[in-house]
C-alpha positions in Angstrom: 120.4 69.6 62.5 122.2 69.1 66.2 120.8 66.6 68.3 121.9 65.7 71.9 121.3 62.5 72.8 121.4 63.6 76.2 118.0 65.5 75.7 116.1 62.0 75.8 117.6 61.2 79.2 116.5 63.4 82.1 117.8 66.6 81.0 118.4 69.4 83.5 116.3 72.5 82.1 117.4 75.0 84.4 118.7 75.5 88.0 117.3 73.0 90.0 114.7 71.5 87.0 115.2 68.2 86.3 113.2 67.0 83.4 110.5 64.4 84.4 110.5 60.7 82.4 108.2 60.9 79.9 107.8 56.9 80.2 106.7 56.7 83.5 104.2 60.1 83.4 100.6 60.2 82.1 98.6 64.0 82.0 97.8 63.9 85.7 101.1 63.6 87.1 102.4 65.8 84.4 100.2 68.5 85.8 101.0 67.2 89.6 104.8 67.9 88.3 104.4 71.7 87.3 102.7 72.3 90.6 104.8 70.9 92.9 108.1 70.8 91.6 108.7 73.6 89.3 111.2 76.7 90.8 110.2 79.7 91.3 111.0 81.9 88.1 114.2 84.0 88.5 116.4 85.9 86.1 118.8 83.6 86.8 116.8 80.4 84.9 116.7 82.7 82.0 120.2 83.1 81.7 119.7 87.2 82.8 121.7 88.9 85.8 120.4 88.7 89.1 119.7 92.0 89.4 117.4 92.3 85.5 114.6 91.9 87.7 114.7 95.0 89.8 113.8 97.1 86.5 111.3 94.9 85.6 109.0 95.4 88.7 110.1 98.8 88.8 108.3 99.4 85.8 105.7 97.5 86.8 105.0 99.2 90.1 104.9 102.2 88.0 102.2 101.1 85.8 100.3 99.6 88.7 100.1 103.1 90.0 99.4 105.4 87.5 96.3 103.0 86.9 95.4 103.6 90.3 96.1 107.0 90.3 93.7 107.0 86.6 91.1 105.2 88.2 90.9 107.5 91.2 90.8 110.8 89.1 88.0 109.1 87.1 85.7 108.2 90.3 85.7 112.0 91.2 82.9 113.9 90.7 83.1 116.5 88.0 82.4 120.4 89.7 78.8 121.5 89.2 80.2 124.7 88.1 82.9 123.8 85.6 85.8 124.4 87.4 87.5 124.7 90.9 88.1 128.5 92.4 90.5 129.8 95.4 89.9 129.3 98.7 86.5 128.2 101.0 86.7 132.5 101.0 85.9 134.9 103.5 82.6 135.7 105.1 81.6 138.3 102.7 81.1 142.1 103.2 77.7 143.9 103.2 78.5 144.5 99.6 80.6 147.6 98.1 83.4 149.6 99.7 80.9 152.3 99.4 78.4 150.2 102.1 75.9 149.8 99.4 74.6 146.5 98.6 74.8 146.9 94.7 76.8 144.2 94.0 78.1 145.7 91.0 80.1 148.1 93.0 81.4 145.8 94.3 85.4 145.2 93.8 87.3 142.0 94.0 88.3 140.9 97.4 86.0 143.4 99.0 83.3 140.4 99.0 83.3 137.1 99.7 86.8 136.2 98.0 87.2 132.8 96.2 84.9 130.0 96.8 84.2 127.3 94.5 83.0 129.9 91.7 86.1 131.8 92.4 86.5 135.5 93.0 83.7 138.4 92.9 80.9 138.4 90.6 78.8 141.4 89.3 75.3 140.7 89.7 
């Protein structure tokens, strides 16, 4: 087992942490301590590079938002009819390219166009 002596005696822990005295601390100005005097994490008190970090909150942007971007598809309404179609489409015709108002004469794009049901229907 490796001791060092020097542990017992004010250690530094990392940049700019000084180890408090155990003696002269009881709970409350342990917890005093950690919120007052403790640094503010870096990669450097872990021993990493300065620049470790920039991945990290990278990837965490990223996941931040896809979650948003999850949540925001899952709010949506569903269509009533299934599915999405073209266009807001035209104003429609008076039916066939024949003039008649069977709608089963009726061709695609000669109508209405796309809409939220999407193209012509035969009726």
């Amino acid at each position: 087992v490796i001791f060092n002596e020097s542990l017992l005696h004010r250690p530094e822990l990392g940049p700019k942490l000084v180890a408090p005295d155990p003696q002269a601390m009881d709970y409350n100005s342990y917890q005093h301590f950690i919120a007052h005097n403790l640094p503010p994490e870096s990669p450097n008190m872990y021993g990493l590079h300065p620049n470790a970090e920039i991945g990290f909150l990278t990837n965490n942007a990223e996941s931040l938002c896809q979650s948003i971007y999850r949540l925001y598809t899952l709010s949506q309404p569903a269509p009533a009819n299934g599915g999405s179609g073209g266009g807001a489409g035209g104003a429609g015709g008076a039916g066939g390219k024949d003039g008649s108002k069977d709608g089963a004469t009726a061709k695609a794009g000669a109508g209405g166009g796309g809409g939220a049901g999407g193209g012509a229907q035969l009726l």
